[in-house]
MARGU-241560 format. One record per residue (C-alpha): x, y, z. Coordinates in steps of 0.001 Angstrom, whole numbers. Example, Ala and Ser with C-alpha at 12.3 -4.5 7.8 and 13.67 -1.06 7.14 Angstrom:
2
> 12300, -4500, 7800
> 13670, -1060, 7140
% end
This chain:
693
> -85183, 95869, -34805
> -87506, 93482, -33005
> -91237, 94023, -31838
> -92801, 93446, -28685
> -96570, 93512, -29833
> -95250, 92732, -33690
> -99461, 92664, -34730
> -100086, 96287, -34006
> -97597, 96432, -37124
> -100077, 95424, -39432
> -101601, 98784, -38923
> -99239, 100499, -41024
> -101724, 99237, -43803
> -103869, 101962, -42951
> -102145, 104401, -45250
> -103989, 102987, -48017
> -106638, 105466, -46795
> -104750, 108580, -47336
> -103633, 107507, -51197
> -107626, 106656, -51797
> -109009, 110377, -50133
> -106022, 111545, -52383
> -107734, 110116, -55727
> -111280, 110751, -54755
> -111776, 114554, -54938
> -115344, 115206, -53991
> -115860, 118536, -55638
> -114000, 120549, -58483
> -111684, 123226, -57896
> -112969, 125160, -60280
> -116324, 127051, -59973
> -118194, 128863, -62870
> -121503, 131051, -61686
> -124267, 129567, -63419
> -128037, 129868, -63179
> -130305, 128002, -60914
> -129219, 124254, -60353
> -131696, 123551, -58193
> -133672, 120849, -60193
> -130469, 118785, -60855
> -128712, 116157, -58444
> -125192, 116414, -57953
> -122786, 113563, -58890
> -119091, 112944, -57197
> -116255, 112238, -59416
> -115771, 109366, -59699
> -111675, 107322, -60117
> -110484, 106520, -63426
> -107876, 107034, -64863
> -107332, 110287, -65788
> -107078, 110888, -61824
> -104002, 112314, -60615
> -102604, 112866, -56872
> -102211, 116153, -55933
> -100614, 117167, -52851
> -97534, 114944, -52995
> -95834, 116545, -49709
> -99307, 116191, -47670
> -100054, 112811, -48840
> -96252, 111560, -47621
> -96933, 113583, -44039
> -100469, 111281, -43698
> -98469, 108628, -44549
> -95713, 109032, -42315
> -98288, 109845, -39199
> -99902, 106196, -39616
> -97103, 104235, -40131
> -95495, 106144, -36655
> -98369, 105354, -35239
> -98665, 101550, -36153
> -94746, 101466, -35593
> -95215, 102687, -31540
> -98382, 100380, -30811
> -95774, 97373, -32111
> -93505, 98259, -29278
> -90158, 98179, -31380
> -87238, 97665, -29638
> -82694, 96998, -30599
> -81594, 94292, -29789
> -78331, 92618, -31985
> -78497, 89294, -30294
> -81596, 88221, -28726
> -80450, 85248, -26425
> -82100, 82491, -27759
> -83411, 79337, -25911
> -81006, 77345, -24814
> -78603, 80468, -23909
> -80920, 81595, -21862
> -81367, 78494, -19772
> -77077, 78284, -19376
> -76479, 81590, -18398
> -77315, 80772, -14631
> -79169, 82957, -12716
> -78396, 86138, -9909
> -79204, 85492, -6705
> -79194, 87672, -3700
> -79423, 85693, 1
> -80775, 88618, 2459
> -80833, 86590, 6152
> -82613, 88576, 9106
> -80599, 88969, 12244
> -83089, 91054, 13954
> -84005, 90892, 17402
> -86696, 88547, 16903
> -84314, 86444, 15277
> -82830, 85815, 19268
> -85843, 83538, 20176
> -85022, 79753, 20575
> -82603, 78851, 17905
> -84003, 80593, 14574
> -80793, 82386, 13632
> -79482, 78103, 13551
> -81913, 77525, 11261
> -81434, 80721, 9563
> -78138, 79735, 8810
> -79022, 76147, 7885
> -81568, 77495, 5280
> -78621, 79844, 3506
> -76525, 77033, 3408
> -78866, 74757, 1719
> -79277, 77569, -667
> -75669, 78182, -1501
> -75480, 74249, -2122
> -77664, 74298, -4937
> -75871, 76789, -7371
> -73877, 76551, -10026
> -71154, 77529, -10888
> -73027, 79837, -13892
> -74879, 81556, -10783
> -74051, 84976, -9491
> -74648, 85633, -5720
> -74476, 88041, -3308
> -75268, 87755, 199
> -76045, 90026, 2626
> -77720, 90266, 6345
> -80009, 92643, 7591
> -81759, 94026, 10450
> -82105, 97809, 11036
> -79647, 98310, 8245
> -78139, 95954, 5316
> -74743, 94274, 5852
> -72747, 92765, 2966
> -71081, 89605, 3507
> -70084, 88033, 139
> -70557, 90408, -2551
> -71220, 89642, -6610
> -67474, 90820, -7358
> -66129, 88731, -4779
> -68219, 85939, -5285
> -66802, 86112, -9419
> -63432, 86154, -7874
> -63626, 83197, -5962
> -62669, 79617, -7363
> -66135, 78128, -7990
> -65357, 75503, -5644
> -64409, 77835, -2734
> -67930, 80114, -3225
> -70071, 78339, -836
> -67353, 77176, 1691
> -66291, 80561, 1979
> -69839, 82067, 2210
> -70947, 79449, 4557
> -68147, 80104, 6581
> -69251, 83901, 7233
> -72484, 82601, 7828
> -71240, 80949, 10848
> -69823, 84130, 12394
> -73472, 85698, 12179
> -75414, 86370, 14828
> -78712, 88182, 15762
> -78239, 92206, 16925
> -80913, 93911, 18852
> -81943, 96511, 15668
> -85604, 96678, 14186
> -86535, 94503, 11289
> -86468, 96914, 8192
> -87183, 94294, 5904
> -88766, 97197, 3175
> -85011, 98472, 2982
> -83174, 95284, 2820
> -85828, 94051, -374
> -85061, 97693, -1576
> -81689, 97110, -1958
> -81625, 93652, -3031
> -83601, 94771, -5254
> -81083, 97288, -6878
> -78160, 95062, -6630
> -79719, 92929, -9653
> -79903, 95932, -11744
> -77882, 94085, -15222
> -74701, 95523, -15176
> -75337, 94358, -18908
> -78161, 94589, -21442
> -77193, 92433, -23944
> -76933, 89502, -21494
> -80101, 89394, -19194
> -80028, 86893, -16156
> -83314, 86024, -14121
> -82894, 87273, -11037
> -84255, 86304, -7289
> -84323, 87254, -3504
> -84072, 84918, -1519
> -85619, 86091, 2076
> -84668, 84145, 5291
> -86304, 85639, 8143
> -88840, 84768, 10959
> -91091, 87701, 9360
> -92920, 88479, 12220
> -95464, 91331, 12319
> -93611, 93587, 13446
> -91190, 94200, 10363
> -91162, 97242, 8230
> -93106, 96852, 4634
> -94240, 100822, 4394
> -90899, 101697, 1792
> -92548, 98851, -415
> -95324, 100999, -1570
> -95467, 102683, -4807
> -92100, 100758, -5390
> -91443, 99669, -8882
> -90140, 95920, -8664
> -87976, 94997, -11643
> -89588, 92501, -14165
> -87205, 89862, -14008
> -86898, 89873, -10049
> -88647, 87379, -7929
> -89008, 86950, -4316
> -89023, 83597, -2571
> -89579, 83216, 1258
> -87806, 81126, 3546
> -89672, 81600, 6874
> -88253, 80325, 9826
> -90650, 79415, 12551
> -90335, 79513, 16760
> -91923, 76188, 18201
> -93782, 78704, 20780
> -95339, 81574, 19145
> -96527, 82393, 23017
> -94904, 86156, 23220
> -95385, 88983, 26285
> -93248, 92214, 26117
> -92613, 94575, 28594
> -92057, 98865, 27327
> -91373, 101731, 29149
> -94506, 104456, 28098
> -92487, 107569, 29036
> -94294, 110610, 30574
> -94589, 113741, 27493
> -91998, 116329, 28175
> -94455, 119181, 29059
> -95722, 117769, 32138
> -94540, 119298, 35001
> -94627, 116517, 37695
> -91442, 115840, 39237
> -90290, 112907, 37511
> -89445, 111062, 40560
> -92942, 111464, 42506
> -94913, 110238, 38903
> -94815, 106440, 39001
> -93256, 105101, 36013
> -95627, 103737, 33357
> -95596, 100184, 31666
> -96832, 98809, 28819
> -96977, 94935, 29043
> -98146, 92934, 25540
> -99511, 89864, 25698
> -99461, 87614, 22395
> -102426, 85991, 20688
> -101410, 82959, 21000
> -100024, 83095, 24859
> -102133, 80816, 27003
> -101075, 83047, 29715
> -102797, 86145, 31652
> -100562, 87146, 34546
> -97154, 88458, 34366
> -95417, 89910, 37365
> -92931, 92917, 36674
> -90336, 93572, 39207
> -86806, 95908, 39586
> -83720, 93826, 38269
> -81803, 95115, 41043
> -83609, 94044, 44168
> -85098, 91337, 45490
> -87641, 93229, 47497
> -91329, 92268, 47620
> -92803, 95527, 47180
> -90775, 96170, 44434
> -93292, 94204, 42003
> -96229, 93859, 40423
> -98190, 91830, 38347
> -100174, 92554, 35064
> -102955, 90576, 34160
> -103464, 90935, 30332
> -105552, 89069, 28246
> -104540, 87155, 25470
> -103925, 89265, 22299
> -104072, 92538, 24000
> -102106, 95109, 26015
> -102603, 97143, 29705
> -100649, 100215, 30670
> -99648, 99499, 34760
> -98058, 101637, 37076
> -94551, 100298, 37918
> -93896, 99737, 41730
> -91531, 102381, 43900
> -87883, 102542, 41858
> -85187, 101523, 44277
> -82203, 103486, 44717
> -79796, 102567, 41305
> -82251, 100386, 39804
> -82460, 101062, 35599
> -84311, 98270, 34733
> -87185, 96059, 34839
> -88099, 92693, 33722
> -91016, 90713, 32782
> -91457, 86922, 33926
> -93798, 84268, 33200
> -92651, 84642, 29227
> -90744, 81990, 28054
> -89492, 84067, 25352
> -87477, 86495, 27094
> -85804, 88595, 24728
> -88043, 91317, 24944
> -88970, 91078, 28683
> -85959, 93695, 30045
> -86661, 97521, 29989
> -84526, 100116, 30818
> -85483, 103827, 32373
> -83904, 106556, 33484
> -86274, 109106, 34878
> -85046, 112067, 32844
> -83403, 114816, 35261
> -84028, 118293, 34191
> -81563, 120437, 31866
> -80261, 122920, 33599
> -80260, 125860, 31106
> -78647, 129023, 32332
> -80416, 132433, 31974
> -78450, 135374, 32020
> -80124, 138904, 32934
> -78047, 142195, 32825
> -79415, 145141, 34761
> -80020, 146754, 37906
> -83604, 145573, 38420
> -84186, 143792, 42181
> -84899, 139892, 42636
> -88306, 140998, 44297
> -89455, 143900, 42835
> -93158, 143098, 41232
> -92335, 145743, 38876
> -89474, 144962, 37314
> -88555, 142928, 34678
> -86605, 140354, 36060
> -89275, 139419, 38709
> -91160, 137862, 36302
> -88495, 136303, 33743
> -87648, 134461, 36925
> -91138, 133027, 37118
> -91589, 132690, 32981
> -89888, 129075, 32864
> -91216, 126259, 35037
> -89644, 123397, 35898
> -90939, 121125, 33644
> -89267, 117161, 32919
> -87223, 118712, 29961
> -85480, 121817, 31344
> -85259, 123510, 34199
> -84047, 127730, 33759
> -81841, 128772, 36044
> -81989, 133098, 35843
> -78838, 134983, 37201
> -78665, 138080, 37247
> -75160, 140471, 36628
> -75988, 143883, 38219
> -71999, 144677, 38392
> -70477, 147849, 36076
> -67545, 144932, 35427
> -68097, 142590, 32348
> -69485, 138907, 32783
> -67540, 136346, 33462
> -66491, 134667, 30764
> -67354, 130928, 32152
> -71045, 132415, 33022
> -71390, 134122, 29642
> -70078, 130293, 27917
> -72905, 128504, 29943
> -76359, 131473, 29350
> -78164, 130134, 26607
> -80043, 133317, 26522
> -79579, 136620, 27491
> -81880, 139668, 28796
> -81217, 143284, 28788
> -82583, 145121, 32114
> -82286, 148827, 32808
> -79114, 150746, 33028
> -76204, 148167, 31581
> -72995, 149372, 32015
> -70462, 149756, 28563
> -68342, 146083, 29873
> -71821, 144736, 30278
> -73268, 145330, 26661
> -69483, 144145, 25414
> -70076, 140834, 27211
> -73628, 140956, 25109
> -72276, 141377, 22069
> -69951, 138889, 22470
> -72866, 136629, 22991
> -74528, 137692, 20197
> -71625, 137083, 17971
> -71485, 133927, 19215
> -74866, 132460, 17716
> -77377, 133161, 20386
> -79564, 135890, 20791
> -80183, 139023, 23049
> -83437, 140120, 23960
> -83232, 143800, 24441
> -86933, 145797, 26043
> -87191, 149104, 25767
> -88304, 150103, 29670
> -88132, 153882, 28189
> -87214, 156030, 25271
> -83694, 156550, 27098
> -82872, 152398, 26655
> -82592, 152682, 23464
> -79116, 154098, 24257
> -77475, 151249, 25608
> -79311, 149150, 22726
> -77640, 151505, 20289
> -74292, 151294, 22423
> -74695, 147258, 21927
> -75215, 147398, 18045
> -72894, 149896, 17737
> -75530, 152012, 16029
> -74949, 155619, 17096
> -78066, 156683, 15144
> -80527, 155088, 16422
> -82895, 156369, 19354
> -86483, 156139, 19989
> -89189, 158155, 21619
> -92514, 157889, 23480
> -95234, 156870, 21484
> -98488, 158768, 22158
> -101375, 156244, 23069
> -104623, 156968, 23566
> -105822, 154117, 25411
> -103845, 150785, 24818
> -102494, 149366, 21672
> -102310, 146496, 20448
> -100215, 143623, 18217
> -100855, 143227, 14222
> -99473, 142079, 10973
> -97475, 139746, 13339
> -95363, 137194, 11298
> -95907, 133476, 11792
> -93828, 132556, 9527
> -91071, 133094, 11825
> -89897, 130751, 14683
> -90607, 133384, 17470
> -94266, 133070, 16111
> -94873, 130049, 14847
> -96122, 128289, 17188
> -99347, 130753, 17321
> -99740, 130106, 13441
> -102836, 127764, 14097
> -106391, 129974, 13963
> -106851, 129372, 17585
> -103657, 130709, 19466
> -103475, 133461, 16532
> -105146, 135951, 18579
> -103136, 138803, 20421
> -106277, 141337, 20789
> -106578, 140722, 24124
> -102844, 141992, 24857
> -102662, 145598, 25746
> -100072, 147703, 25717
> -100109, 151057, 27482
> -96655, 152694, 26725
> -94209, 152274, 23773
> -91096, 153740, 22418
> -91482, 154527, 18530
> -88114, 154101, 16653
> -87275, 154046, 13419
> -86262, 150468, 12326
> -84455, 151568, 9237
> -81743, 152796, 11254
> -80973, 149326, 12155
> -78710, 147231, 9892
> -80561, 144463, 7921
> -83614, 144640, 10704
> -86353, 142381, 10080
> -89785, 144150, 11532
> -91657, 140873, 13287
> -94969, 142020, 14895
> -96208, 145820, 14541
> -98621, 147869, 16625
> -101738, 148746, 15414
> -100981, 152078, 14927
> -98017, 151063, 12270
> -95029, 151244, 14476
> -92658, 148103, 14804
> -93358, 146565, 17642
> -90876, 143303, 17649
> -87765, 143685, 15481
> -84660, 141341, 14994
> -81205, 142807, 14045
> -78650, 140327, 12974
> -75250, 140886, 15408
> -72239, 138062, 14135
> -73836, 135010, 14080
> -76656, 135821, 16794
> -79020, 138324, 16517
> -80863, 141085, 19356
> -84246, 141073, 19297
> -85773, 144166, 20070
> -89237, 144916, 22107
> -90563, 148663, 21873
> -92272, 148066, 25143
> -91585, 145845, 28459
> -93507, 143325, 29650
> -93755, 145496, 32921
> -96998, 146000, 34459
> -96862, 149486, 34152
> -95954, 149009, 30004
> -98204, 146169, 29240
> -100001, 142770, 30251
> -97711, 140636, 28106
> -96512, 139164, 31631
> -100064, 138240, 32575
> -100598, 136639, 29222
> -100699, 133161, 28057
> -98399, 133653, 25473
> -95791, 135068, 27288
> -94100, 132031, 27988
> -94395, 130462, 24784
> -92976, 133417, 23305
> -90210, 133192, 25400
> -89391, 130035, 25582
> -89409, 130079, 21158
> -86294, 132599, 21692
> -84811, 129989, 24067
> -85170, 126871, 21995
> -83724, 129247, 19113
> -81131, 130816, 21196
> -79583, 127879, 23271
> -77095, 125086, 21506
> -78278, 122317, 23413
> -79441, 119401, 21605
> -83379, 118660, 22368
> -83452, 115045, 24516
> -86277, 112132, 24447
> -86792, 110340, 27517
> -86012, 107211, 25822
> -84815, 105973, 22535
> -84621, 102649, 20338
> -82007, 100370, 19170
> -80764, 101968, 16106
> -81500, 105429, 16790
> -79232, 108629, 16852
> -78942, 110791, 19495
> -77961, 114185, 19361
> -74907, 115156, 21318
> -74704, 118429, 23606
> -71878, 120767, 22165
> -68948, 120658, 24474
> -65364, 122259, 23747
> -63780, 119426, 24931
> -63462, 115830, 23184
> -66545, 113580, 24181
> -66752, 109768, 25147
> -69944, 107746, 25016
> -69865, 104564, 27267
> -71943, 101819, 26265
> -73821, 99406, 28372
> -71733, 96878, 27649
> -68792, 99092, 28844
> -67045, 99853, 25941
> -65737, 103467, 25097
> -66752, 105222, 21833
> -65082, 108286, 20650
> -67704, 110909, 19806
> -68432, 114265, 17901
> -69461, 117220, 20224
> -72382, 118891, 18545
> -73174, 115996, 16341
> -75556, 112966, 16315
> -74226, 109429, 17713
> -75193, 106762, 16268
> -73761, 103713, 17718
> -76815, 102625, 19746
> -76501, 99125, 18563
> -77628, 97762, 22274
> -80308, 98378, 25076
> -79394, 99704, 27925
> -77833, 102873, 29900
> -75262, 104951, 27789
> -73116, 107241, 29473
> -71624, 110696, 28052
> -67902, 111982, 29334
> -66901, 113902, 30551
> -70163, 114985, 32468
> -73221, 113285, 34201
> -75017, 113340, 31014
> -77036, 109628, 30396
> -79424, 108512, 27822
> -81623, 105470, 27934
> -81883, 102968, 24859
> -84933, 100377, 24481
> -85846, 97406, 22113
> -87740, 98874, 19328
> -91461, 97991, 20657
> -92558, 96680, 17297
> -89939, 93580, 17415
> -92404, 91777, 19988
> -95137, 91343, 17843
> -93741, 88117, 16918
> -97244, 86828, 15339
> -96195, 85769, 11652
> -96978, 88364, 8930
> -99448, 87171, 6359
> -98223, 86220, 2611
> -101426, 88916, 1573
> -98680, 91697, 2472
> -96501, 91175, 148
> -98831, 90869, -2697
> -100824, 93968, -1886
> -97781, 95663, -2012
> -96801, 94071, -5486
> -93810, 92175, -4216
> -93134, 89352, -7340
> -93390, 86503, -4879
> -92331, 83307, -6280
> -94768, 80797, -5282
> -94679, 76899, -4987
> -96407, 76178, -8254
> -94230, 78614, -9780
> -91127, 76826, -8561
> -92844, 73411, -9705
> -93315, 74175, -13239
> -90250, 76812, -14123
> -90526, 79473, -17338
> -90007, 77897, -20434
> -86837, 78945, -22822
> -89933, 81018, -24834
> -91361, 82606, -21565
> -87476, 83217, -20755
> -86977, 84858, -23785
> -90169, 87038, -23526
> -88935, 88015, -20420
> -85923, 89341, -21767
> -87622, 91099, -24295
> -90310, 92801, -22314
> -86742, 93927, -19568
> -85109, 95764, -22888
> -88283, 97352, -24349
> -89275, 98828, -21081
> -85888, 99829, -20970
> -85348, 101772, -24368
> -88722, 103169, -24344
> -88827, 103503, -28194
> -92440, 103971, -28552
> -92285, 107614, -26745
> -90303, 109025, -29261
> -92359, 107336, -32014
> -95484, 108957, -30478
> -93976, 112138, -30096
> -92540, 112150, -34123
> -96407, 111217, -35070
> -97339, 113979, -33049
> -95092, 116468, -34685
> -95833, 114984, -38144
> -99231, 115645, -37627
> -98863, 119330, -36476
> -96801, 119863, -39786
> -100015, 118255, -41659
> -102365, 120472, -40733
> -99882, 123760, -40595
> -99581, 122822, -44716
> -103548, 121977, -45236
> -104363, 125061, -43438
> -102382, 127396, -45999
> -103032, 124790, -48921
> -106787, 125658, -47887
> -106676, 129602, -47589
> -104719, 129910, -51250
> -107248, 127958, -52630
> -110330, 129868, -51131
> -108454, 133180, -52244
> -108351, 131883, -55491
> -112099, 130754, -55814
> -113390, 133902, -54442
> -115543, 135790, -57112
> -114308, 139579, -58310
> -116636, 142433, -56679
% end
C-alpha cells in the first residue's frame, strides 16, 4: 500500500490517548453513603501500578476509530509497481491531434497551415508515442485512430497520417470546439492502470470567437491531460458577414409584400464602413443596397425588391468572402386541410362553420384551408388522408361518422360540439357508445369555465397567470352528460356548476374531444373570445402530422421531414440526391444553400451558422476560466521531472480508487459501535450504584 499524504499517518499516534483515559479513572466505582464531606478536598487517583484497563472491547473500538481516521487523511492507495523514474520518462506519451475544418477555417489558406502544423507534430514522435488524430468542426471525425496507429509499422505512422491529412479540407459546419476537447478528452482515458502515460491535446484551429466553449463548464478535465494550442492566424483579420434575420412565424404579413431583413456585421478590425448587398441573380441597379456599418458593430437593412428566382444575396467590399452569400426563401404558407362534417351553410352567422372558417388566419406558417362534406355518402378517402383535423357539425349522416372514426383511429383527433342534447346521438353513434346521451342543462344566467387543466396541451398555453382567466367567457346553454359513460374519458375543463365541460375520449390512436356547448352565438361567446383561436389551433398542432418548419436553418442542423406514404428524396444544392425517411429528421445539411424535397414542391433554406463570422481571435482567459489544463510555454520549456512524473501517477490512481471514503465511512461505523457499547456499559453501571429505597 502506498500513501499520497504519507504525514497524516503519523496521526495514528493519537491512540495513546485512549490507553491513558483508560488508566486514569477519575472517580471510584464504588460509592459508600457517608456523612458530611464537605470540609475535605477531593483527590483523583492517581496511575501506579496496581492500575488495570478495563473495558478491553471499548478501548480496541477508540483505537480502531483513530487509526481509520489517520489512515484516510494519508490518502492510501494499491499500487504493485509504481513506475519508477526512468520508466516513466520511456513509456512515451498519448497524444491526440484534433485539427479544425470549420468554416472559418476557408479564409486565405489556414486549413494549409493547419495541415503543416499536424505534420510538424506527427514528426516529432516516437515511436513509444500513442496517437490518435481526429478533425472536427460541427462534429468529430476520426482519421487515424490509437488501434490503428499501434498497428502500423512505426515507420509508416506519420506517412500514413500525413497522407490523410492531405485529403482534408474545410466543411461549412459550426466550430464545436467544447465537443471535440470533450472527446479528446475521453479518448486518453488509460485503457490501463498499472501503466499511466501523460497525455495531451494538441488543438490546431484558427479559434476564432465564434467557437463553442459552453460544454466546457463544470467539466472535470483528467489530471494527467494537457492542452496545447496551435493557433493558426489569417493575415487580414478585416471580416463583414451578411445573415438573413427571418420574419417570426406569427406575423401575418404576406411574406412577399414584407421586405426581407439583413443583418450585415462588420469586424473590429475592418477599416471599412460601406458594404453594398445586391441579388446574385441579376445585375439590376435597383436590386442593391448598401450598408454602412461601423467598425465592430452590426445594422439590420431592408433588402432591395427580390427578383423573380433569385435565392440569394451577397455581400461585397469584404475581402474575406466566405461568409458574404445568404440564401432565402420567403417561406410559402402550409396548406393544412380542415375538414367539417355537417349540414351547416358557408354563410350562415349562426352556425358553426361560419366561424371555424374565419378561426385560422393566414399567417407565414400555415394557411387552413376548411371544406366542408354536407353529403349522406362517406368522405373521400384522398380528402379524409389530407384533413389534419376534423369538426363535427349538425346532423352527420352514419358513412359520415365512419369516415370520422376512421380518422380518429388514425392518430388525429375529432372535435365533436354538442349544438343540442339530440347531438349527442351521432357522438354516441361515432364512439360506438350506445349509452351515452346528454340533456339540457338548466342555467340561470350564464356559466362559466373552472378547474380547467393546464397541464394538458389543449390548455397549456393559458398556464401563465395572465391568459389563465376564462371568467369573462359565458356560456348560455349546455348539454349535461355523464362522462363516465365514456370509455377511459379524461374530464379537461368543467363548468362552474360541476358538469364537464371539455372531455377527451381516446378512439384508436386519435382521440374525440368533446364540447358540451357550441361556440354558436346563441350557446356562448367562445367565438368572440380571444382564446378561441388559440384553443383551436392547440387541437391542430396536436392533431395534424406535419412536421413544424423554420424559415431558415444552419449548416449542421436537422430538419424534420413531412410524413408522406411514398419514398422521399432530398436534393441538395449541390445537386446531389439523398434518400430520405418520411416522418423522420434529415440530417445531411452539410452545405448552404436551397434543398429540395421529392416528390413535392416542398423547399427548405440552409445558412452559415452566424456565429462562424466572428472571426476576432478568442482570448487564452477562456480556456482558463473554464479550467482547461493549458500547457503553456514555460511549461513546455522546463518539462515535469521523473519525481513530478511519478506524483502524477500517483495522485491519477488515488483519485481513482478512492480508498479514503471507505476508510471514513469504517471510522464512522466504528464510532457508532463505541458509543452503542458506552451507552449500555454506562446504564449497568448507574443501575448498579443506585442506593436501595
Amino acid at each position: 500500500m502506498n500513501f499520497l499524504a504519507p504525514l497524516f499517518a503519523l496521526g495514528a499516534l493519537a491512540v495513546v490517548g485512549p490507553i491513558l483515559f483508560h488508566l486514569i479513572r477519575r472517580t471510584t466505582k464504588e460509592q459508600t453513603p457517608f456523612s458530611t464531606l464537605m470540609f475535605l478536598q477531593p483527590t483523583p487517583p492517581r496511575v501506579t501500578r496496581r492500575s488495570r484497563l478495563e473495558n478491553l472491547w471499548l478501548l480496541l473500538l477508540r483505537c480502531l476509530a483513530v487509526a481509520l481516521l489517520a489512515l484516510g487523511f494519508a490518502r492510501p492507495f494499491f499500487k504493485s509497481e509504481l513506475p519508477g523514474a526512468a520508466k516513466a520518462m520511456g513509456a512515451g506519451k498519448r497524444v491526440v491531434i484534433l485539427v479544425d475544418t470549420s468554416a472559418s477555417m476557408r479564409r486565405e489558406k489556414l486549413c494549409d497551415e493547419a495541415r503543416a502544423k499536424a505534420n510538424d507534430v506527427l514528426r516529432k514522435t516516437t515511436s513509444a508515442d500513442e496517437v490518435a488524430l481526429l478533425a472536427f468542426d460541427g462534429a468529430v471525425r476520426t482519421l487515424v485512430s490509437f488501434d490503428e496507429w499501434k498497428t502500423l509499422p512505426p515507420d509508416d505512422r506519420a506517412p500514413s497520417a500525413a497522407q490523410r491529412l492531405n485529403a482534408l479540407a474545410p466543411n461549412w459546419a459550426a466550430t464545436h470546439l467544447d465537443a471535440a476537447l470533450i472527446h479528446a478528452a475521453e479518448l486518453l482515458e488509460q485503457p490501463s492502470k498499472a501503466d499511466l502515460k501523460p497525455a495531451e491535446i494538441v488543438v490546431i484551429s484558427d479559434l476564432q470567437e465564434g467557437a463553442t466553449l459552453d460544454a466546457l463548464q463544470g467539466y472535470g478535465w483528467p489530471k494527467m491531460v494537457t492542452v496545447k494550442l496551435e493557433p493558426v492566424r489569417a493575415q487580414h483579420a478585416e471580416n463583414a458577414s451578411v445573415s438573413w434575420v427571418s420574419e417570426s412565424d406569427e406575423s401575418e404579413t404576406p411574406s412577399e409584400d414584407g421586405p426581407l431583413r439583413l443583418r450585415v456585421t462588420n469586424a473590429a478590425e475592418s477599416k471599412r464602413e460601406q458594404f453594398p448587398v445586391r441579388w446574385s441573380q441579376t445585375t439590376d441597379a435597383s436590386a442593391e443596397v448598401t450598408a454602412y456599418v461601423p467598425a465592430g458593430q452590426s445594422r439590420i437593412v431592408r433588402a432591395p425588391k427580390q427578383p423573380e428566382r433569385a435565392t440569394s444575396l451577397t455581400l461585397t467590399g469584404d475581402d474575406t468572402a466566405f461568409d458574404n452569400n445568404v440564401f432565402v426563401l420567403p417561406p410559402a404558407p402550409v396548406k393544412v386541410p380542415l375538414l367539417f362534417i355537417g349540414e351547416d351553410a358557408d354563410d350562415d352567422t349562426h352556425a358553426s362553420l361560419y366561424y371555424l372558417r374565419r378561426a385560422f388566419p393566414k399567417t407565414r406558417r400555415q394557411s387552413v384551408e376548411v371544406a366542408a362534406h354536407r353529403d349522406a355518402t362517406a368522405v373521400p378517402a384522398f380528402q379524409l388522408q389530407q384533413a389534419q383535423l376534423l369538426v363535427l357539425g349538425e346532423n352527420p349522416a352514419d358513412a359520415s361518422l365512419a369516415s370520422a372514426r376512421q380518422f380518429a383511429r388514425e392518430g388525429r383527433i375529432v372535435i365533436a360540439p354538442l349544438t343540442s342534447a339530440a347531438s349527442a346521438q351521432a357522438v354516441a353513434r361515432l364512439l360506438e357508445v350506445p349509452q351515452f346521451s346528454a340533456t339540457e342543462a338548466t342555467v340561470k344566467d350564464y356559466a362559466l369555465l373552472a378547474q380547467i387543466d393546464f397541464q394538458h396541451p389543449l390548455f397549456a398555453a393559458f398556464a401563465d397567470p395572465r391568459f389563465s382567466d376564462f371568467t369573462k367567457i359565458h356560456f348560455w346553454k349546455y348539454r349535461r352528460f355523464d362522462a363516465a359513460t365514456l370509455p377511459s374519458a379524461k374530464i379537461l375543463a368543467r363548468v362552474d356548476s360541476g358538469d364537464p365541460a371539455i372531455v377527451q375520449v381516446p378512439l384508436g390512436k386519435g382521440s374525440v374531444v368533446i364540447f358540451a356547448s357550441s361556440w354558436r352565438p346563441s350557446d356562448s361567446q367562445l367565438a368572440l373570445s380571444s382564446k378561441f383561436v388559440p384553443l383551436l389551433q392547440a387541437l391542430l398542432d396536436q392533431s395534424s402530422n406535419a412536421p413544424a418548419q423554420k424559415a431558415q436553418y444552419f449548416v449542421g442542423d436537422e430538419v424534420p421531414l413531412p410524413a408522406e406514404p411514398a419514398a422521399l428524396q432530398v436534393r441538395k444544392p449541390d445537386g446531389t440526391e439523398v434518400a430520405a425517411v418520411a416522418g423522420a429528421k434529415f440530417s445531411g445539411t452539410d452545405q448552404p444553400g436551397i434543398y429540395a424535397i421529392t416528390p413535392g414542391t416542398r423547399r427548405f433554406v440552409v445558412n452559415l451558422a452566424p456565429d462562424e463570422s466572428r472571426t476576432a481571435p478568442l482570448p487564452l482567459a477562456r480556456f482558463t476560466a473554464l479550467g482547461v489544463p493549458l500547457l503553456t510555454a514555460a511549461s513546455e520549456a522546463h518539462p515535469p521531472t521523473p519525481q513530478q512524473l511519478a506524483q502524477r501517477q500517483a495522485v491519477e490512481i488515488e483519485g481513482q480508487q478512492k480508498l479514503w471514503r471507505w476508510l471514513i465511512v469504517a471510522a464512522l461505523g466504528v464510532l457508532l459501535l463505541e458509543t452503542l457499547i458506552a451507552g449500555k456499559l454506562s446504564r449497568a453501571h448507574r443501575s448498579s450504584t443506585t442506593a436501595p429505597a
